[in-house]
Each structure stands twice: as C-alpha cells, then as structure tokens.
mmCIF file as Biopython writes it, N, C-alpha, C and O atoms, coordinates in Angstrom:
data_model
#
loop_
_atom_site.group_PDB
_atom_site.id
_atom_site.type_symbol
_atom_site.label_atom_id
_atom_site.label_alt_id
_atom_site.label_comp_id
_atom_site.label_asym_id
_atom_site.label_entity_id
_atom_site.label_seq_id
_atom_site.pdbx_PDB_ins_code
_atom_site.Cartn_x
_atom_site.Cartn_y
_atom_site.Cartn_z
_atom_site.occupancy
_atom_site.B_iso_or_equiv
_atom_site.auth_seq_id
_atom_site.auth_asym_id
_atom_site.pdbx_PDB_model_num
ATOM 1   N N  . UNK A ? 1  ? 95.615  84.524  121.368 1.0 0.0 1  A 1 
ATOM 2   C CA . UNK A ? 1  ? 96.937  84.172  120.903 1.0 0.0 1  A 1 
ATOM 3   C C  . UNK A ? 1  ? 97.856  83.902  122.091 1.0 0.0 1  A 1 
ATOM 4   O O  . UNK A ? 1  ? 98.815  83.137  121.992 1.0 0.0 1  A 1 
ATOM 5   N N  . UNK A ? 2  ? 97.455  84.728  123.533 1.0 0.0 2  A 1 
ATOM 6   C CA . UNK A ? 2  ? 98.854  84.953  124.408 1.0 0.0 2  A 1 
ATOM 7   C C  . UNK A ? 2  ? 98.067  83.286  125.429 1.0 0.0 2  A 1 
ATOM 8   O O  . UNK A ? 2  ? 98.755  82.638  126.218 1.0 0.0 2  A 1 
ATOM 9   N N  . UNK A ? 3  ? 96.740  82.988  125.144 1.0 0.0 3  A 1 
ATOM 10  C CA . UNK A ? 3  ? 97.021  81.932  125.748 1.0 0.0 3  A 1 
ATOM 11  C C  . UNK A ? 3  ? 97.100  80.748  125.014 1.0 0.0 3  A 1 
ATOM 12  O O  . UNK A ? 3  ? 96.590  79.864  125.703 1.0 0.0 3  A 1 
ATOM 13  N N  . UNK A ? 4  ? 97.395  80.416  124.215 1.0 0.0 4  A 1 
ATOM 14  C CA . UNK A ? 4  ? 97.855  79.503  123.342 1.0 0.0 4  A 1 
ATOM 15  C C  . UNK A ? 4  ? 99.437  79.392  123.592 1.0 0.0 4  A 1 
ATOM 16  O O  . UNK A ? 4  ? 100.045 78.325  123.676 1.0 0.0 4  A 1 
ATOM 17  N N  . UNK A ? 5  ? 99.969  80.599  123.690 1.0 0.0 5  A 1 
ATOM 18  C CA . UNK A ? 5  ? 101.117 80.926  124.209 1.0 0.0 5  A 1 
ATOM 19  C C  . UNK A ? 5  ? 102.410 80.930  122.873 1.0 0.0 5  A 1 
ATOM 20  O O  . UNK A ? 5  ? 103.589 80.574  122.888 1.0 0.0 5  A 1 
ATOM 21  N N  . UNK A ? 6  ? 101.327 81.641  121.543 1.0 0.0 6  A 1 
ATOM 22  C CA . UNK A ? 6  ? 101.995 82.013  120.675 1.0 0.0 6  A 1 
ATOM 23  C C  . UNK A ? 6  ? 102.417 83.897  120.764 1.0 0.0 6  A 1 
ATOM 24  O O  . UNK A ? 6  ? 101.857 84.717  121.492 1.0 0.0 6  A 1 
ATOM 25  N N  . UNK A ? 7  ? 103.354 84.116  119.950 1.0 0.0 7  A 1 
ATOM 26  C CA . UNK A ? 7  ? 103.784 85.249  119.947 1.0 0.0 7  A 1 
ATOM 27  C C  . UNK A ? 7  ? 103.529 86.012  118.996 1.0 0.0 7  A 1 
ATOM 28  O O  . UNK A ? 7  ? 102.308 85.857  118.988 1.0 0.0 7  A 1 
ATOM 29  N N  . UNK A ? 8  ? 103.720 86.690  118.216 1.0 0.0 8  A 1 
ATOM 30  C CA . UNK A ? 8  ? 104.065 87.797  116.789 1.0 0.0 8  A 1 
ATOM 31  C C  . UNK A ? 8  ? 104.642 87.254  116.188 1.0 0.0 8  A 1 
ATOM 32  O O  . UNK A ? 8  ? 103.898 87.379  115.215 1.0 0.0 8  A 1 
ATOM 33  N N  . UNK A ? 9  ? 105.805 86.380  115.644 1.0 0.0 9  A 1 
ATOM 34  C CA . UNK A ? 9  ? 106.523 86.165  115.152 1.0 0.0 9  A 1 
ATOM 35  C C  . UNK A ? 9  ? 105.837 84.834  114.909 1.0 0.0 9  A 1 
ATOM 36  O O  . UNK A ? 9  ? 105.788 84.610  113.700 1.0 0.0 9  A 1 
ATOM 37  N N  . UNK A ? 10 ? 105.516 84.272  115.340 1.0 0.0 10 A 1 
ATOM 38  C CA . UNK A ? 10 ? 104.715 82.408  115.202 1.0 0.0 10 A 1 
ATOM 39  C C  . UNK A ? 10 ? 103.551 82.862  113.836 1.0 0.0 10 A 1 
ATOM 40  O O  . UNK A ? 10 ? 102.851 82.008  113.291 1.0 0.0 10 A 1 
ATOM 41  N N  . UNK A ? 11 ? 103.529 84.140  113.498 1.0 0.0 11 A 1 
ATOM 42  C CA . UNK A ? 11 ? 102.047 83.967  112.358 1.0 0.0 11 A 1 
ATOM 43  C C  . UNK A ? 11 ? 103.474 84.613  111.468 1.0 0.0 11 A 1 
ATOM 44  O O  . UNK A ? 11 ? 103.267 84.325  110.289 1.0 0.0 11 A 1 
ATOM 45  N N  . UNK A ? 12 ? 104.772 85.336  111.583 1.0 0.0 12 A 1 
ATOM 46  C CA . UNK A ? 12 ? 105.185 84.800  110.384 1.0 0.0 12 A 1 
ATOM 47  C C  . UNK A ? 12 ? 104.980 84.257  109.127 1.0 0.0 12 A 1 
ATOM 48  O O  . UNK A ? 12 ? 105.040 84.882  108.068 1.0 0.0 12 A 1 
ATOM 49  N N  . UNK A ? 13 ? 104.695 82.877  109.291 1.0 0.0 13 A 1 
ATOM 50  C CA . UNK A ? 13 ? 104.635 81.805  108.181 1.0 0.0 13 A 1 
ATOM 51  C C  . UNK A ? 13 ? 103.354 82.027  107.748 1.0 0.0 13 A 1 
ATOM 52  O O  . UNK A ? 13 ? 103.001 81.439  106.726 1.0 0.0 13 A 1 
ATOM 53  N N  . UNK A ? 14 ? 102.716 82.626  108.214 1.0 0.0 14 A 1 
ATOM 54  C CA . UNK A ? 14 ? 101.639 82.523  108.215 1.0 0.0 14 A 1 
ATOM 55  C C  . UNK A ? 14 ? 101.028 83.743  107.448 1.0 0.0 14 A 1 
ATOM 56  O O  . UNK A ? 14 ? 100.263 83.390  106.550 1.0 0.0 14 A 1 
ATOM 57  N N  . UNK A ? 15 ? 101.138 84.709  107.548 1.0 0.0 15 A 1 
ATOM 58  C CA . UNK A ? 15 ? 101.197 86.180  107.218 1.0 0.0 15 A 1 
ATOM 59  C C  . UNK A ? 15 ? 101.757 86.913  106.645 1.0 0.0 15 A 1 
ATOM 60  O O  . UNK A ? 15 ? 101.327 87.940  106.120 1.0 0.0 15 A 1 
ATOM 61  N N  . UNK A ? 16 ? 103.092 86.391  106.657 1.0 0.0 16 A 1 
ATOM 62  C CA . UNK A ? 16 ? 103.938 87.221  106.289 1.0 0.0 16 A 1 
ATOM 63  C C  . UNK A ? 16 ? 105.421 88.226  106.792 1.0 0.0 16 A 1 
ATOM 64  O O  . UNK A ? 16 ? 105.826 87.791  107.870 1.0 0.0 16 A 1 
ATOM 65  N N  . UNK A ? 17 ? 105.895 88.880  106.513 1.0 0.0 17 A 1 
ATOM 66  C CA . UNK A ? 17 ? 106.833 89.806  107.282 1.0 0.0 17 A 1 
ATOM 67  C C  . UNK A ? 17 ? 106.291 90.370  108.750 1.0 0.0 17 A 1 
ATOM 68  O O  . UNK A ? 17 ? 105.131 90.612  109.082 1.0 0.0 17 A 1 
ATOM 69  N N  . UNK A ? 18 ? 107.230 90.469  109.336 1.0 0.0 18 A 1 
ATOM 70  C CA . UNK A ? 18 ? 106.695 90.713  110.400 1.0 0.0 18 A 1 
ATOM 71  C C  . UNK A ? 18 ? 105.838 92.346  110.811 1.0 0.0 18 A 1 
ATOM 72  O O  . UNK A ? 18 ? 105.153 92.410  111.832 1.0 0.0 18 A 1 
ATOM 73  N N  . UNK A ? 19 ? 105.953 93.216  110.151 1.0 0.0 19 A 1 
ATOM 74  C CA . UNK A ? 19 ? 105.931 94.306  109.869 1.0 0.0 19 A 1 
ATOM 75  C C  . UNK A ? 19 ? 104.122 94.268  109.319 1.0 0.0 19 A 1 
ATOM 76  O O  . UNK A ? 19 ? 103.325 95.175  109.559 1.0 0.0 19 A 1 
ATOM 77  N N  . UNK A ? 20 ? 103.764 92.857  108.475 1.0 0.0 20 A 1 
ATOM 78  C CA . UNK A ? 20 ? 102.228 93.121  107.517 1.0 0.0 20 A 1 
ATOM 79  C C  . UNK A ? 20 ? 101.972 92.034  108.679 1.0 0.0 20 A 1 
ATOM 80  O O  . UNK A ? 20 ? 100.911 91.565  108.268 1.0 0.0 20 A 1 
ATOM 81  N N  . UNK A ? 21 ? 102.253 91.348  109.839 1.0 0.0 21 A 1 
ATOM 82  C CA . UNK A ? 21 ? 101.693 90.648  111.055 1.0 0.0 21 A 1 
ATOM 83  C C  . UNK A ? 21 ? 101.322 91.504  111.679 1.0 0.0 21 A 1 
ATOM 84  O O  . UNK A ? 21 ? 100.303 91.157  112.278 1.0 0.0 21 A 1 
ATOM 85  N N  . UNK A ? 22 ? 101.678 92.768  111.942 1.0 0.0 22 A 1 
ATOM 86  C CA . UNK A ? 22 ? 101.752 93.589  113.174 1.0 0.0 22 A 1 
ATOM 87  C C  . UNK A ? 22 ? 100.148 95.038  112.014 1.0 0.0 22 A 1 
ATOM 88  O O  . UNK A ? 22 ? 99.197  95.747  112.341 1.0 0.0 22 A 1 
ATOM 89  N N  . UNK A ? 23 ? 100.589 94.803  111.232 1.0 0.0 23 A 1 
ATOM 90  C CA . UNK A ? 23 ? 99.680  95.355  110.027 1.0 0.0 23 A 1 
ATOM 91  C C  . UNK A ? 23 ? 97.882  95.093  110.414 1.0 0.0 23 A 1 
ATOM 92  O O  . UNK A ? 23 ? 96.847  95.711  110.664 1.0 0.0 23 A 1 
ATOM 93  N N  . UNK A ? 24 ? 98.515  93.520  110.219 1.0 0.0 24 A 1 
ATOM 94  C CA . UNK A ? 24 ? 96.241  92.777  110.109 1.0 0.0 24 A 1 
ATOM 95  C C  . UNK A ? 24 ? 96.111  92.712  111.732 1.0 0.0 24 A 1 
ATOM 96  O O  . UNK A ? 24 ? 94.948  92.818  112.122 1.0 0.0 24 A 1 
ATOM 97  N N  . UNK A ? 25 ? 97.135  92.552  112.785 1.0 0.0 25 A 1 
ATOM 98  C CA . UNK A ? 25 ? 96.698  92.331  114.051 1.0 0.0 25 A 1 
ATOM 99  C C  . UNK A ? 25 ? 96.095  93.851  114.186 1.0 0.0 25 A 1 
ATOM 100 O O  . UNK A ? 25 ? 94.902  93.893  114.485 1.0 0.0 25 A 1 
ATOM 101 N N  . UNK A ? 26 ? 96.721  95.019  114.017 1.0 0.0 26 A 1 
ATOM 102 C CA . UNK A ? 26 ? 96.028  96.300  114.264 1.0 0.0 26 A 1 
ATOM 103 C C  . UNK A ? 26 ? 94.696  96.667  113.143 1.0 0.0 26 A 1 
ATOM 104 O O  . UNK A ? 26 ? 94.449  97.840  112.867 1.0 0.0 26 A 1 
ATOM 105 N N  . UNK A ? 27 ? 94.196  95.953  112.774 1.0 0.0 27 A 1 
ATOM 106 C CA . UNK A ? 27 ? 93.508  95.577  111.350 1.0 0.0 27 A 1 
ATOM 107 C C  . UNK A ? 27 ? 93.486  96.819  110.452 1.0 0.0 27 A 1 
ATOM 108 O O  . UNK A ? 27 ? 92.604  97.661  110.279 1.0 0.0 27 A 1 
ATOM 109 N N  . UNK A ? 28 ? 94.662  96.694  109.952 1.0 0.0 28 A 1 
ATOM 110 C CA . UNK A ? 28 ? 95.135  97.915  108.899 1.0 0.0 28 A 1 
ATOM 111 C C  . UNK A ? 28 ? 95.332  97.659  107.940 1.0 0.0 28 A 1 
ATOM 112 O O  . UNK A ? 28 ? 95.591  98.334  106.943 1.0 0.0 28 A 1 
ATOM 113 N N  . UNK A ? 29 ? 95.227  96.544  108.127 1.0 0.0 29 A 1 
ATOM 114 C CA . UNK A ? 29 ? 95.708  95.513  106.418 1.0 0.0 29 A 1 
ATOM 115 C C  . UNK A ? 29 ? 95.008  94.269  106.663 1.0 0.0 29 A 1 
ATOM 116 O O  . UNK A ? 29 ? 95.233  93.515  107.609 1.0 0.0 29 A 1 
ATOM 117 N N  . UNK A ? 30 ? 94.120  94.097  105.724 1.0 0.0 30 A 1 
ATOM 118 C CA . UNK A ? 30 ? 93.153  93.042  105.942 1.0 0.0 30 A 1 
ATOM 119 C C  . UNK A ? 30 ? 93.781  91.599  105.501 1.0 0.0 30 A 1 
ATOM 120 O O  . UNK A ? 30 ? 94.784  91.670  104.791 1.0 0.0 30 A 1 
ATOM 121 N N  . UNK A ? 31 ? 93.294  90.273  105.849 1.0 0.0 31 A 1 
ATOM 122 C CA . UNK A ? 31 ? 93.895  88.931  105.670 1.0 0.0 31 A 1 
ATOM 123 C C  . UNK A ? 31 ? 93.304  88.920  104.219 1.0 0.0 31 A 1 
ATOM 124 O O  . UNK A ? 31 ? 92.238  89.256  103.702 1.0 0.0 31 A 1 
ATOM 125 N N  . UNK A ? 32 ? 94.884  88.197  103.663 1.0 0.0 32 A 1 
ATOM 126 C CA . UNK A ? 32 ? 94.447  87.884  101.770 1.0 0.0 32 A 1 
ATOM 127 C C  . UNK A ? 32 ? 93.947  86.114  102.093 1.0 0.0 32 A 1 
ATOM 128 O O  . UNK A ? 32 ? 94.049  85.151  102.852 1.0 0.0 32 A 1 
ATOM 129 N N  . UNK A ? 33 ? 93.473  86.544  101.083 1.0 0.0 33 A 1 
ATOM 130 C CA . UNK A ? 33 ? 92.994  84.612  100.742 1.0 0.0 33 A 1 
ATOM 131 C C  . UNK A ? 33 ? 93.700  83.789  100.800 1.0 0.0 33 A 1 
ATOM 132 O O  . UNK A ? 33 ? 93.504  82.603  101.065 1.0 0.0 33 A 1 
ATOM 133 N N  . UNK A ? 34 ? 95.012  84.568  100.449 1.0 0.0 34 A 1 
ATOM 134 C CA . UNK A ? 34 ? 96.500  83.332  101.048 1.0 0.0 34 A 1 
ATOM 135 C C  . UNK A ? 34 ? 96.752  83.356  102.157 1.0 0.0 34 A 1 
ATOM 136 O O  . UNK A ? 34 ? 97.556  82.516  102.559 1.0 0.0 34 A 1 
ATOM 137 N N  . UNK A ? 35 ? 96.164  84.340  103.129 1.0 0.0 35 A 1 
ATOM 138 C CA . UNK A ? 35 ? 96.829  84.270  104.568 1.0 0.0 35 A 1 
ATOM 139 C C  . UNK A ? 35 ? 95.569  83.482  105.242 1.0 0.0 35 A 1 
ATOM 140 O O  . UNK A ? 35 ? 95.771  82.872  106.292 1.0 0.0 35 A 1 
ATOM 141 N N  . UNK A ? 36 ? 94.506  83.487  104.758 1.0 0.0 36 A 1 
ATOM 142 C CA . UNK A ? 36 ? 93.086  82.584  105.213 1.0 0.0 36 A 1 
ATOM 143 C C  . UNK A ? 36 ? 93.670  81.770  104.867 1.0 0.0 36 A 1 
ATOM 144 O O  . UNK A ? 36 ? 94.235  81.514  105.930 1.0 0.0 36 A 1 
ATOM 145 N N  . UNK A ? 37 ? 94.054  81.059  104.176 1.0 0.0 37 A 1 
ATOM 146 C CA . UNK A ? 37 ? 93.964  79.667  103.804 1.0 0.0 37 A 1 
ATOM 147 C C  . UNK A ? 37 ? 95.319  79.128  104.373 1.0 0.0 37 A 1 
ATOM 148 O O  . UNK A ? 37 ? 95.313  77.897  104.398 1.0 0.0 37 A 1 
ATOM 149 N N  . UNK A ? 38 ? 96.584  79.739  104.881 1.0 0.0 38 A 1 
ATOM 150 C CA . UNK A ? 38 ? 97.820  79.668  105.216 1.0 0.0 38 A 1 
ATOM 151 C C  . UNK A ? 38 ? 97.816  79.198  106.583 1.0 0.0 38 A 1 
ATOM 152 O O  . UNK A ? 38 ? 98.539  78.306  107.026 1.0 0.0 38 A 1 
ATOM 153 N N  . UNK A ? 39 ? 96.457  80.238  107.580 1.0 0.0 39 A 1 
ATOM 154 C CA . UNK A ? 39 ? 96.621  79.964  108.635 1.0 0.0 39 A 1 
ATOM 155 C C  . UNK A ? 39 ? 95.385  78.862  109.133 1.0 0.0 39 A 1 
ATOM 156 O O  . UNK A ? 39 ? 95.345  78.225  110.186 1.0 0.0 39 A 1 
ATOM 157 N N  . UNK A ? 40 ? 94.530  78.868  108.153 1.0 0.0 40 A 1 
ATOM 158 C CA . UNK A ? 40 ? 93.328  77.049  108.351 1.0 0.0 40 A 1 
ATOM 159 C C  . UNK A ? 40 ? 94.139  76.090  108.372 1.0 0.0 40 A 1 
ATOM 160 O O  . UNK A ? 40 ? 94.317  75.571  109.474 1.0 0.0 40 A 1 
ATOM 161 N N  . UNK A ? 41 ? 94.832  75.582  107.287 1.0 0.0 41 A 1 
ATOM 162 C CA . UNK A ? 41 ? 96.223  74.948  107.347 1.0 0.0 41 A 1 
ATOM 163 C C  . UNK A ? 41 ? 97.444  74.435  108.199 1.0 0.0 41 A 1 
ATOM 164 O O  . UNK A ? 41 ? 98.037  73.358  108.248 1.0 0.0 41 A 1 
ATOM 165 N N  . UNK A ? 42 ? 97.591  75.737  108.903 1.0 0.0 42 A 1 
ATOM 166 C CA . UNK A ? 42 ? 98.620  75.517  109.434 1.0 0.0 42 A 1 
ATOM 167 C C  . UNK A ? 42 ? 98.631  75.904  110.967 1.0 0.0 42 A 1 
ATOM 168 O O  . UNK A ? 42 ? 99.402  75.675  111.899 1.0 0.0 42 A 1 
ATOM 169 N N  . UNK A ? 43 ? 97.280  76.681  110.802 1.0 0.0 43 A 1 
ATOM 170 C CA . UNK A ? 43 ? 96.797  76.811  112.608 1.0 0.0 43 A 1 
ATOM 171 C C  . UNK A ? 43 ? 95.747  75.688  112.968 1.0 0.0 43 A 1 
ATOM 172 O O  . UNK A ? 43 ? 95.580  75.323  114.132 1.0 0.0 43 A 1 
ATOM 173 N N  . UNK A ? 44 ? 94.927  75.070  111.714 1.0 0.0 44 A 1 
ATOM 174 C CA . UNK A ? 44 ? 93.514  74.758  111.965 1.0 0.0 44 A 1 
ATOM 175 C C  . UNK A ? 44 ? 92.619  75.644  112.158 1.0 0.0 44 A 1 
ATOM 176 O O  . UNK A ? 44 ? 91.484  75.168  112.134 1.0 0.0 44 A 1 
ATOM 177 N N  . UNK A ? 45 ? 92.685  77.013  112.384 1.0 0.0 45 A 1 
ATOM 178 C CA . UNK A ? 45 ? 91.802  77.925  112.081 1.0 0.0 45 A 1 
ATOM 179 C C  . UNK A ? 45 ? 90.729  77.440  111.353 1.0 0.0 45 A 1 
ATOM 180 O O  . UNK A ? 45 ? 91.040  76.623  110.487 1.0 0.0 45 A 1 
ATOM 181 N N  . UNK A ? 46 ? 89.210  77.790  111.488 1.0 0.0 46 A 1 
ATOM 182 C CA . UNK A ? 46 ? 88.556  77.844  110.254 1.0 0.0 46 A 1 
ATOM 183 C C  . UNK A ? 46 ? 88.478  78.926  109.460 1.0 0.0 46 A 1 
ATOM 184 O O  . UNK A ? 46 ? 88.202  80.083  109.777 1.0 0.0 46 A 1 
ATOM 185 N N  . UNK A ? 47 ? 88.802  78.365  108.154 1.0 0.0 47 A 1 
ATOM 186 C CA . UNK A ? 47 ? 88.398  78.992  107.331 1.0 0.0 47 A 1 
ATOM 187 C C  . UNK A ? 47 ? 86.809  80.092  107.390 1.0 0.0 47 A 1 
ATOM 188 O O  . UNK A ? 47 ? 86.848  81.306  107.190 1.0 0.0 47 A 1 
ATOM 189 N N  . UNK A ? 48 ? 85.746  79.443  107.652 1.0 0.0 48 A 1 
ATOM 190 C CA . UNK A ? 48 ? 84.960  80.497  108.038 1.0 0.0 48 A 1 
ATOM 191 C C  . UNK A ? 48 ? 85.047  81.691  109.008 1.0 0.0 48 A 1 
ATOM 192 O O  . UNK A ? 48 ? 84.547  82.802  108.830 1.0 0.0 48 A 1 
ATOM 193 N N  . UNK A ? 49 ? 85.735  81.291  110.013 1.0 0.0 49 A 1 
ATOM 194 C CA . UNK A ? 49 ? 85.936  82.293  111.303 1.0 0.0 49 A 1 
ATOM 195 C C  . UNK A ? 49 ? 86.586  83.435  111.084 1.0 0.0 49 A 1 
ATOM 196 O O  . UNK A ? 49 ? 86.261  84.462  111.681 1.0 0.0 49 A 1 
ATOM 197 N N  . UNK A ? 50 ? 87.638  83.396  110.154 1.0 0.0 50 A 1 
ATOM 198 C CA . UNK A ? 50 ? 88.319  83.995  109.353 1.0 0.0 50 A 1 
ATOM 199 C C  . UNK A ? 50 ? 87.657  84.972  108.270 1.0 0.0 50 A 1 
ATOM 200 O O  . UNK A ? 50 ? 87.592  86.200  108.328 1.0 0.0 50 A 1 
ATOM 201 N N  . UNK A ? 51 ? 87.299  84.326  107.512 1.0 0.0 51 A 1 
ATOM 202 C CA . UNK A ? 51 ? 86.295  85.261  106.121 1.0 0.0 51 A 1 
ATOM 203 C C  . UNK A ? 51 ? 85.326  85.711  107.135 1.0 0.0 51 A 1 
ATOM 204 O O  . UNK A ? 51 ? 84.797  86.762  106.772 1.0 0.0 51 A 1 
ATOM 205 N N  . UNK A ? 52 ? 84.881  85.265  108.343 1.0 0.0 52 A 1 
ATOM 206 C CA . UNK A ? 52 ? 83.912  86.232  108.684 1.0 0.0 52 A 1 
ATOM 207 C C  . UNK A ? 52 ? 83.895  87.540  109.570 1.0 0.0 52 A 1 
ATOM 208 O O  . UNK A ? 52 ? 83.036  88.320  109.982 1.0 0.0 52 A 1 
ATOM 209 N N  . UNK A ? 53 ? 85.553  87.368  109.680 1.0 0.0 53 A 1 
ATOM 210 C CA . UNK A ? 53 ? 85.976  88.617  110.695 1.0 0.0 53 A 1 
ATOM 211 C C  . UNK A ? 53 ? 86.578  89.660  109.726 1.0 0.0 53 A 1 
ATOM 212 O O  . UNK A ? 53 ? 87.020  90.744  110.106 1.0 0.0 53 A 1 
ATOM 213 N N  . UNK A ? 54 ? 86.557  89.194  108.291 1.0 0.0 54 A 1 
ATOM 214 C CA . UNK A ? 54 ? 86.930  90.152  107.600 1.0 0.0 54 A 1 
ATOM 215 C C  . UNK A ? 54 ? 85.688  90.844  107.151 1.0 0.0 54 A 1 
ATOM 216 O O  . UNK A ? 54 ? 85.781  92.066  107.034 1.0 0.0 54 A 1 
ATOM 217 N N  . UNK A ? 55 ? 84.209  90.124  106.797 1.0 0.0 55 A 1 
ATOM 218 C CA . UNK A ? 55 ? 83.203  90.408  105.800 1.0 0.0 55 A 1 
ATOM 219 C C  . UNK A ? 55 ? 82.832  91.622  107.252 1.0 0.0 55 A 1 
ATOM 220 O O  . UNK A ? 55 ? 82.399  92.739  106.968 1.0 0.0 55 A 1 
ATOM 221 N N  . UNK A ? 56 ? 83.016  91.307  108.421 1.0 0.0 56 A 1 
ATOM 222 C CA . UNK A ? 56 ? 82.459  92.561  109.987 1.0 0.0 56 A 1 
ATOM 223 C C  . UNK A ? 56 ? 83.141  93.666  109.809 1.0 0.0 56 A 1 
ATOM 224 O O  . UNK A ? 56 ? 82.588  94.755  109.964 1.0 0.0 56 A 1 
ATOM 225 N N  . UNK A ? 57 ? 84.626  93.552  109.407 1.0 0.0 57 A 1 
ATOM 226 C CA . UNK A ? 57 ? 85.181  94.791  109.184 1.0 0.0 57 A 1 
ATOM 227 C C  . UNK A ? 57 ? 85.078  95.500  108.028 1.0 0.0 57 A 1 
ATOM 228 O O  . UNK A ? 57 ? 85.720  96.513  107.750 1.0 0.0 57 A 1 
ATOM 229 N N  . UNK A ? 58 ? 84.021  94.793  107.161 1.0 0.0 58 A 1 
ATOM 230 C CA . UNK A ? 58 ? 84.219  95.373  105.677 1.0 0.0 58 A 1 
ATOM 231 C C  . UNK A ? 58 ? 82.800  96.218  105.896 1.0 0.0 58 A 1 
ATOM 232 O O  . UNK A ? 58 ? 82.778  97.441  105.759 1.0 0.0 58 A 1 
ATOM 233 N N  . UNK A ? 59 ? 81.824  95.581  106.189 1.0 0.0 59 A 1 
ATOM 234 C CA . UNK A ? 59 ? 80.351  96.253  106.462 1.0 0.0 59 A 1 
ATOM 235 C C  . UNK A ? 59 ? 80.606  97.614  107.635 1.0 0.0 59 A 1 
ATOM 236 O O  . UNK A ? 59 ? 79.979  98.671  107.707 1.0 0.0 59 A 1 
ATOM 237 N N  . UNK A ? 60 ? 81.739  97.132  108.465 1.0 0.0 60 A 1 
ATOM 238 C CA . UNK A ? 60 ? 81.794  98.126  109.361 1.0 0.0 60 A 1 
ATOM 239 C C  . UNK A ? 60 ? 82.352  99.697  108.615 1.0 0.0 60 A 1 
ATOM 240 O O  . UNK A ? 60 ? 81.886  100.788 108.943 1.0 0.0 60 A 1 
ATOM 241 N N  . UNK A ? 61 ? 83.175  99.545  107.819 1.0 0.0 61 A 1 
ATOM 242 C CA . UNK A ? 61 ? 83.783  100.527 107.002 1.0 0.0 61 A 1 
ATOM 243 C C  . UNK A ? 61 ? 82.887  101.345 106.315 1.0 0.0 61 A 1 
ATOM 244 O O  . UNK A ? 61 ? 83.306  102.234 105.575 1.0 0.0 61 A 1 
#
C-alpha cells in the first residue's frame, strides 16, 4: 500500500469507515463481498487475490 503511496483513508471508499479499514487491515474483520468487489473495481485488484486471502485466513482459524 505505502509504495503505491496510498494511505488509510484512500480504502475509505472502498471499505468503509475508517475505523472497519483499520478493522480488515489488522484482519479482525474480514472483507465482505462488497468490499471484494468495491476494491477489483476501483483498485483493479483481483477479485481472486482477494477471496483468496480471505479462504487462508478462514482455514487458518
């Protein structure tokens, strides 16, 4: 993120309040299907890269 030379506040739109940004970055609150699809969209993210960093933390649990 810091070399892209985005901040916390830039996934906003993306995520949500800043408070549930600071939430999935400490992965305490996992990405909803609206925030996958919010940030493919609007970062270009893939969509897979995404669902698959959630399905690692879910097996990891």
């Amino acid at each position: 993120m810091e070399q892209s030379g985005l901040g916390v506040r830039d996934l906003v739109p993306y995520i949500g309040p800043l408070n549930r940004v600071y939430e999935v970055l400490a992965r305490k609150r996992p990405l909803t299907l609206h925030m996958i699809r919010r940030l493919n969209k609007g970062m270009g993210i893939p969509a897979d890269v995404l669902i698959g960093q959630e399905q690692d933390e879910a097996m990891a649990a």
